[in-house]
BAGU-141599 format. One line per field, with one value per residue: residue number from 1; residue in one letter; x, y, z of N, C-alpha, C, O in turn. Coordinates in pm, 1 decimal. Example, Ala and Ser with C-alpha at 12.3 -4.5 7.8 and 13.67 -1.06 7.14 Angstrom:
% BAGU-141599
num c(1 / 2) $
residu c(A / S) $
nu c(1319.0 / 1285.0) $
nv c(-569.0 / -225.0) $
nw c(780.0 / 708.0) $
cau c(1230.0 / 1367.0) $
cav c(-450.0 / -106.0) $
caw c(780.0 / 714.0) $
cu c(1320.0 / 1290.0) $
cv c(-330.0 / 3.0) $
cw c(780.0 / 787.0) $
ou c(1423.6 / 1340.9) $
ov c(-331.9 / 113.8) $
ow c(846.5 / 803.9) $
//
This chain:
% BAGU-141599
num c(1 / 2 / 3 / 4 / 5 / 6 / 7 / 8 / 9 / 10 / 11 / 12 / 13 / 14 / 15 / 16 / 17 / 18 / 19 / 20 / 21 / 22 / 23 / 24 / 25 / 26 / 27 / 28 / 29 / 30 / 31 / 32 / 33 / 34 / 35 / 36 / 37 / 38 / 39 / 40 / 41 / 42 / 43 / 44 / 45 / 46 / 47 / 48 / 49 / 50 / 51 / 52 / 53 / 54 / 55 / 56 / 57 / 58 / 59 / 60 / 61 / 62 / 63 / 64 / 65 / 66 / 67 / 68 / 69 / 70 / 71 / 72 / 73 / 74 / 75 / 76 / 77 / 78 / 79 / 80 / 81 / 82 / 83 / 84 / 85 / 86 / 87 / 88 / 89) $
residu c(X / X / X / X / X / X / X / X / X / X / X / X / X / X / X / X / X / X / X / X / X / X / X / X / X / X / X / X / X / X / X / X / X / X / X / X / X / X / X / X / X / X / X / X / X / X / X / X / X / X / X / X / X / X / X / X / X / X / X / X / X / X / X / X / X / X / X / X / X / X / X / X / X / X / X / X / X / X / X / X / X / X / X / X / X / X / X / X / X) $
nu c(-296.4 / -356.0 / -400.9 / -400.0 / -693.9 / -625.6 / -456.5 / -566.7 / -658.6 / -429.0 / -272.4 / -503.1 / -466.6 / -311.7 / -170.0 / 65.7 / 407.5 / 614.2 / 768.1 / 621.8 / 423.3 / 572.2 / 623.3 / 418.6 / 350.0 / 396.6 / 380.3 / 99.5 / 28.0 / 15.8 / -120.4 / -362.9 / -491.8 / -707.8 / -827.6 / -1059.0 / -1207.2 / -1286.5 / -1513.1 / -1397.3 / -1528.0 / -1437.6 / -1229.3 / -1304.9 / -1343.2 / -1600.4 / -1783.1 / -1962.4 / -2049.8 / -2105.1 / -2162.3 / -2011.0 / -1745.4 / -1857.2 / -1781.2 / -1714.7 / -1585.9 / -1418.8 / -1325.8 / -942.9 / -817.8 / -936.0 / -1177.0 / -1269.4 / -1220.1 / -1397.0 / -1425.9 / -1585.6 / -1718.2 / -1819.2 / -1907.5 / -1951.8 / -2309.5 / -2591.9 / -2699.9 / -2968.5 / -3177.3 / -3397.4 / -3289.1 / -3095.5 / -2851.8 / -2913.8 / -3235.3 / -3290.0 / -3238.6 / -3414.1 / -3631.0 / -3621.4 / -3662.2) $
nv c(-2053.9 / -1776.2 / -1605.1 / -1359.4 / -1211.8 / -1258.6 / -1374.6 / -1668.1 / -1876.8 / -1931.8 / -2069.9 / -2292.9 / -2425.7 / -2744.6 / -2751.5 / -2597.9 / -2513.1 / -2619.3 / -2432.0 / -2175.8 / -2221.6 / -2252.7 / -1968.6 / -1862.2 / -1869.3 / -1612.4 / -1432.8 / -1300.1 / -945.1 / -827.0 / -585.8 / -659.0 / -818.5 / -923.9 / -962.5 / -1165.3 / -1252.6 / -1595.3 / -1874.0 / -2053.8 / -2336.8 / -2444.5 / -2644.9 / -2842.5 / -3182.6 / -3281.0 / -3101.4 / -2930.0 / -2646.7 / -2364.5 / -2160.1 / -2147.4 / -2043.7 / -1737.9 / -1420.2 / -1338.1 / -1119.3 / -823.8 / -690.5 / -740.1 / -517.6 / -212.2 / -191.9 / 15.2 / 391.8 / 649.8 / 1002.9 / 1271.2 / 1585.3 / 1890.9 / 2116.9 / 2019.2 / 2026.3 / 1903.4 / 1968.2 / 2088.1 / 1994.7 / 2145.3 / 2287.2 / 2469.7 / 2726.1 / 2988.3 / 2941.1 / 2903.5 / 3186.5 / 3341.6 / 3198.7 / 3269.3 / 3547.9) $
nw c(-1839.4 / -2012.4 / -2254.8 / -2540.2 / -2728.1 / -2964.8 / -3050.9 / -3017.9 / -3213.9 / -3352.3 / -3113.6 / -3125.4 / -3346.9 / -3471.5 / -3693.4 / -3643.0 / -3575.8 / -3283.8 / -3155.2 / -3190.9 / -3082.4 / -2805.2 / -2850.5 / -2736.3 / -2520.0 / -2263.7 / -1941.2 / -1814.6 / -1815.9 / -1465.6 / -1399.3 / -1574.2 / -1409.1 / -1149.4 / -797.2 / -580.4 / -265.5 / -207.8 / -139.3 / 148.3 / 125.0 / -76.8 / -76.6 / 27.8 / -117.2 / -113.7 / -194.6 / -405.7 / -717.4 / -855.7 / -716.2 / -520.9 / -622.3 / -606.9 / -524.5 / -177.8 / -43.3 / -48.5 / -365.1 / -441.3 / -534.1 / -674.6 / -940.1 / -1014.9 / -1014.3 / -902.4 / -982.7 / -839.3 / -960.8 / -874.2 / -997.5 / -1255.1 / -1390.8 / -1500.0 / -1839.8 / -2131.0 / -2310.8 / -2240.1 / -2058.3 / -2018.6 / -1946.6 / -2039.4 / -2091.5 / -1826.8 / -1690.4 / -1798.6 / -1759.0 / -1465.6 / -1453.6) $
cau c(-259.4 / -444.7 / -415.7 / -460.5 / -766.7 / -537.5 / -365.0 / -666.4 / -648.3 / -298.5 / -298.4 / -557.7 / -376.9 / -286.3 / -52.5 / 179.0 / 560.8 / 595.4 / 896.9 / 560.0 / 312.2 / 557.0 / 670.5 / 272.7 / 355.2 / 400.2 / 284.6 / 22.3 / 110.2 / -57.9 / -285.4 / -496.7 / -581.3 / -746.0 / -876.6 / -1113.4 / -1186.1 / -1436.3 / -1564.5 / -1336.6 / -1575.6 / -1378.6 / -1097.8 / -1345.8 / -1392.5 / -1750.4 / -1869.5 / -2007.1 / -2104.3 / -2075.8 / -2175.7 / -1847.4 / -1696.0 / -1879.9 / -1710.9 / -1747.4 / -1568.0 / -1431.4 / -1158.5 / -798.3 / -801.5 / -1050.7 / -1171.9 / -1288.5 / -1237.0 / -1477.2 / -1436.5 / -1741.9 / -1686.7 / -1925.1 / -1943.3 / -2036.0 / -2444.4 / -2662.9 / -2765.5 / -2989.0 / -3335.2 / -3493.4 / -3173.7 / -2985.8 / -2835.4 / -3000.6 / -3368.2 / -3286.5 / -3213.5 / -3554.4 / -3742.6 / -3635.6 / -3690.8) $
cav c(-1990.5 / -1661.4 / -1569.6 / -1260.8 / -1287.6 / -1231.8 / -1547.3 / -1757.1 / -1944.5 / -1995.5 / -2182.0 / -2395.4 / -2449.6 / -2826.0 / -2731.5 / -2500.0 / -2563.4 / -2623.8 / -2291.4 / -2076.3 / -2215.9 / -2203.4 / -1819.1 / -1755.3 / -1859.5 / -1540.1 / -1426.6 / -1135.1 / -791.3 / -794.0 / -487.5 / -684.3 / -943.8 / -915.0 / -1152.4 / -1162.5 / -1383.7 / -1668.0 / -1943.6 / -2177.5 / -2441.5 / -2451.2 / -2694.1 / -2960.6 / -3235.4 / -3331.2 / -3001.7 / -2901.5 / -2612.7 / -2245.5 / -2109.5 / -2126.7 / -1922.2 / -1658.4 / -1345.8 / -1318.8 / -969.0 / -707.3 / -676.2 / -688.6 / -370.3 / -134.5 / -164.1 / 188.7 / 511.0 / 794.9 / 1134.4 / 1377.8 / 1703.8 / 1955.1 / 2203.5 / 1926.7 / 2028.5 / 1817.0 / 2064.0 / 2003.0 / 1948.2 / 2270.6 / 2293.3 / 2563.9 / 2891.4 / 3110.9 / 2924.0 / 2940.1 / 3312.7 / 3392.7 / 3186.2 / 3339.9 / 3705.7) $
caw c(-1964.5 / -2078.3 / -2441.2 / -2581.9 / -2820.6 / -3114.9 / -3043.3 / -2994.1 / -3346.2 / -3359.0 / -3026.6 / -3177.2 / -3466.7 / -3484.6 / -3782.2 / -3591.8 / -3495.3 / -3143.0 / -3147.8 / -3212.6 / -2932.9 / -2694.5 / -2782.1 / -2686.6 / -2327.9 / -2142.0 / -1857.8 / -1815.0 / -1652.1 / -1311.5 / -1397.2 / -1622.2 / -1357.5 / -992.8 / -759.3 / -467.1 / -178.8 / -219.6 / -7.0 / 190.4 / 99.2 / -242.5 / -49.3 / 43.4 / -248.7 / -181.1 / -217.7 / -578.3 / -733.9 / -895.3 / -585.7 / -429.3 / -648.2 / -599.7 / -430.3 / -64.6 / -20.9 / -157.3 / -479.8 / -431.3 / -620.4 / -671.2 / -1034.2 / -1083.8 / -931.2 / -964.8 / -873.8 / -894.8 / -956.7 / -844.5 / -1159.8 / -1359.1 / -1447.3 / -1662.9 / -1961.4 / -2253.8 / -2342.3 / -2197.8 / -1885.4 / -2047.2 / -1827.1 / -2087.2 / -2072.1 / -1684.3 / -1637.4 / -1886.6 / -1672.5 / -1327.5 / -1452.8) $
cu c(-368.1 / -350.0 / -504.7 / -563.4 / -747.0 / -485.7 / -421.9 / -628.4 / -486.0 / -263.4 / -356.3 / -492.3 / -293.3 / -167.6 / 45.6 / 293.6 / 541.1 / 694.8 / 726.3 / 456.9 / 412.9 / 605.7 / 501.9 / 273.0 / 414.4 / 367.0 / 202.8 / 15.6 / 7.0 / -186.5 / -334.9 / -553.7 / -601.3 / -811.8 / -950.1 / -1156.7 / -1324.7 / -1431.1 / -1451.4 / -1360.8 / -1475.7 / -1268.7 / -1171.5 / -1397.3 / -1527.2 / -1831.6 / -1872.5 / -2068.9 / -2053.0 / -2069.0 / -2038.1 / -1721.2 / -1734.9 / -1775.4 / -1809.1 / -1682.3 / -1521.5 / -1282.3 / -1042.4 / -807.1 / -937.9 / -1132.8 / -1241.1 / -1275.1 / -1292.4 / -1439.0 / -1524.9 / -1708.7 / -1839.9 / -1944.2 / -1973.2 / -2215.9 / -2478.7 / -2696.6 / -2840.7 / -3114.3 / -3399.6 / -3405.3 / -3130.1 / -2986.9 / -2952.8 / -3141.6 / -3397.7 / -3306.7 / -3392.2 / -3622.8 / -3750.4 / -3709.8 / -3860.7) $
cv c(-1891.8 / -1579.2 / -1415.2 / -1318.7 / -1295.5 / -1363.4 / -1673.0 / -1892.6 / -2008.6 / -2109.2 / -2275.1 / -2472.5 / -2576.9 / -2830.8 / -2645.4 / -2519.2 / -2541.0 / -2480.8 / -2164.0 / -2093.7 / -2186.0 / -2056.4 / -1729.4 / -1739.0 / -1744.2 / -1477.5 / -1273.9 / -1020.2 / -834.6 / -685.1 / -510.2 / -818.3 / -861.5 / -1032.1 / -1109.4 / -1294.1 / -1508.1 / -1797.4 / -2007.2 / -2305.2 / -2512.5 / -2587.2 / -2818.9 / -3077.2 / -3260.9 / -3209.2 / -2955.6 / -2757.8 / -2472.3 / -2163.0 / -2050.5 / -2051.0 / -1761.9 / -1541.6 / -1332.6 / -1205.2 / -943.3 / -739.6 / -690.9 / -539.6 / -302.9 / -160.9 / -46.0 / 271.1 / 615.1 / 914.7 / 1212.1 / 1554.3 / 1812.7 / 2055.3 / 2124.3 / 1991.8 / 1966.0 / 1978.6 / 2009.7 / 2020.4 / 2019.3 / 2349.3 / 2412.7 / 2696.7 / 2961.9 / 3114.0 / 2945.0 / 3057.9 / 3333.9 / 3370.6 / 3211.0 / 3479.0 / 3739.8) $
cw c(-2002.7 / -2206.3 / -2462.7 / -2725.3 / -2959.4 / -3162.6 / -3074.2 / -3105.3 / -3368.7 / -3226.4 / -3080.3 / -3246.8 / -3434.2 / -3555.5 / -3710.8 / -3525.5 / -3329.6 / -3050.7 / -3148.8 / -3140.8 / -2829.5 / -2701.5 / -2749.2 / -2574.6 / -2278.7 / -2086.3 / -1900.5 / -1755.0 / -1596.8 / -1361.7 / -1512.6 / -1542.2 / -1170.2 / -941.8 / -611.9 / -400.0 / -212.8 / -121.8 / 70.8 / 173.9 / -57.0 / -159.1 / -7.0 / -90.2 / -249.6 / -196.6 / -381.9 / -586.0 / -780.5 / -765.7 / -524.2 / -518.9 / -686.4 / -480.5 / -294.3 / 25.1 / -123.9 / -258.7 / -394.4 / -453.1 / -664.8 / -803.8 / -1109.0 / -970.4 / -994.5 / -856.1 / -888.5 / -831.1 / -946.2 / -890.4 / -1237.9 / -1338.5 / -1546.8 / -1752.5 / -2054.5 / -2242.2 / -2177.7 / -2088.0 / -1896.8 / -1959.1 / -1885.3 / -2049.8 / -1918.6 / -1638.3 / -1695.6 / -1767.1 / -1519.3 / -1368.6 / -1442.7) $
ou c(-478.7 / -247.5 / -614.5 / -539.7 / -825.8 / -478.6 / -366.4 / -573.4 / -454.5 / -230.7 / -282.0 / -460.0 / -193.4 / -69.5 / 141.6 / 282.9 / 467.0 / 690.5 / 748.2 / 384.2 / 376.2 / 632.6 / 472.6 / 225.4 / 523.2 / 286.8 / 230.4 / -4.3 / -89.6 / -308.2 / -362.6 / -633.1 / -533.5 / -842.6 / -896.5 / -1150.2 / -1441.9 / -1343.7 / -1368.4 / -1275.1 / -1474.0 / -1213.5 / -1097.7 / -1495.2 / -1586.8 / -1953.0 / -1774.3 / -2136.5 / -1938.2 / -1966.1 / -1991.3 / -1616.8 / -1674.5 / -1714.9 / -1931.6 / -1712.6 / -1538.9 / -1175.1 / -1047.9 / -799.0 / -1038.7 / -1238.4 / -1258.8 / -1306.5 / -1260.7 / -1427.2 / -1545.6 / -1688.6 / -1943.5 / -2019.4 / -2048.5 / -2233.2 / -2425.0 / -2712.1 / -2813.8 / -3154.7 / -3429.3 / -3442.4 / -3119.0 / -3084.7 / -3056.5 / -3194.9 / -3504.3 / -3387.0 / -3481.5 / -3665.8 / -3850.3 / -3813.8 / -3900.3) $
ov c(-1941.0 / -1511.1 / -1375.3 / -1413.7 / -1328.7 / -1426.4 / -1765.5 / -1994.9 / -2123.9 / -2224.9 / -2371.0 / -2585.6 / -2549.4 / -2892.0 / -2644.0 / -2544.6 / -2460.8 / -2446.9 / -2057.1 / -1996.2 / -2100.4 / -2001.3 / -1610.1 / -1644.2 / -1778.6 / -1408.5 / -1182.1 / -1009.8 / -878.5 / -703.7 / -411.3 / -900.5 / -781.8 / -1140.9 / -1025.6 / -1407.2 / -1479.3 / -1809.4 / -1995.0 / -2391.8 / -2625.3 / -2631.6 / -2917.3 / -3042.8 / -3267.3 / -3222.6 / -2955.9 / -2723.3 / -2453.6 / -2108.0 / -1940.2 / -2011.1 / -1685.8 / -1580.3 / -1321.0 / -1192.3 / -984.6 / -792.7 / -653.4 / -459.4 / -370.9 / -135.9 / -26.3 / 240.4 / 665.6 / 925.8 / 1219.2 / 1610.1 / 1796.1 / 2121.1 / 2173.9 / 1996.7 / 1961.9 / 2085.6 / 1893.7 / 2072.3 / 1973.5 / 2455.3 / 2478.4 / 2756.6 / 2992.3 / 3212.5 / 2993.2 / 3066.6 / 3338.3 / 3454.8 / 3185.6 / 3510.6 / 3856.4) $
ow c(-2025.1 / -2210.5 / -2424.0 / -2799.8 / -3048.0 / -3268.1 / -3133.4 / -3064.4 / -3398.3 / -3252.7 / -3101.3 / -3210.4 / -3367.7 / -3513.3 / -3787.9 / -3405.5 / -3272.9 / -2932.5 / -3091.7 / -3121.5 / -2749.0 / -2594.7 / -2741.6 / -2512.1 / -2232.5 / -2149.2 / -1977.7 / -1634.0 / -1659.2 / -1359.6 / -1580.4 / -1588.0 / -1105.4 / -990.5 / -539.4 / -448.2 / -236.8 / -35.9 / -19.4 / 191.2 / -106.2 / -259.8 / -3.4 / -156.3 / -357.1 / -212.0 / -456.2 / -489.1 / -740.1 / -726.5 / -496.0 / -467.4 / -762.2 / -380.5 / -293.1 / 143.7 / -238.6 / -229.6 / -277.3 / -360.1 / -684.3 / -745.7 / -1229.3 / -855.4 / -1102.2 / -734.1 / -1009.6 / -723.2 / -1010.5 / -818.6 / -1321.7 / -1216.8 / -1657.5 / -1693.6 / -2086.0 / -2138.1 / -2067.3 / -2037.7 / -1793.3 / -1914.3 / -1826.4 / -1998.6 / -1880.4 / -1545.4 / -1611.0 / -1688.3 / -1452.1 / -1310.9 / -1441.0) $
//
């Protein structure tokens, strides 16, 4: 069950008709969840530990894409064309 954090309190909510927890149940679009691979050790019971769910490759899904554009220039604090051209001439 994942709850939006709007919801949070009302779930809690001891006092609340049982018609209004379950219209919290449903599911979550896909593109707010991903998932990557982690140990195999996870399937043995005597093994313990955070460890094993650590990731051991890469995303399902990417979670960012950058593109870098090559007219981008930093500017600013002394950078500027103008202070540039001055100080070639």
């Amino acid at each position: 069950m994942i709850l939006e954090q709007s919801e949070e309190r009302l779930w809690l909510d001891e006092g609340i008709p049982l018609n209004d927890v379950t219209a919290l149940l449903n599911p979550l679009p896909g593109e707010y969840m991903n998932a990557y691979p982690i140990s195999t050790d996870i399937k043995n019971p005597r093994v313990h530990g955070l460890e094993l769910l650590q990731p051991t490759g890469e995303r399902v899904e990417k979670e960012y894409d950058y593109e870098l554009y090559s007219e981008i220039q930093l500017e600013g604090m002394g950078a500027a064309p103008a202070r540039k051209r001055k100080n070639d001439e």
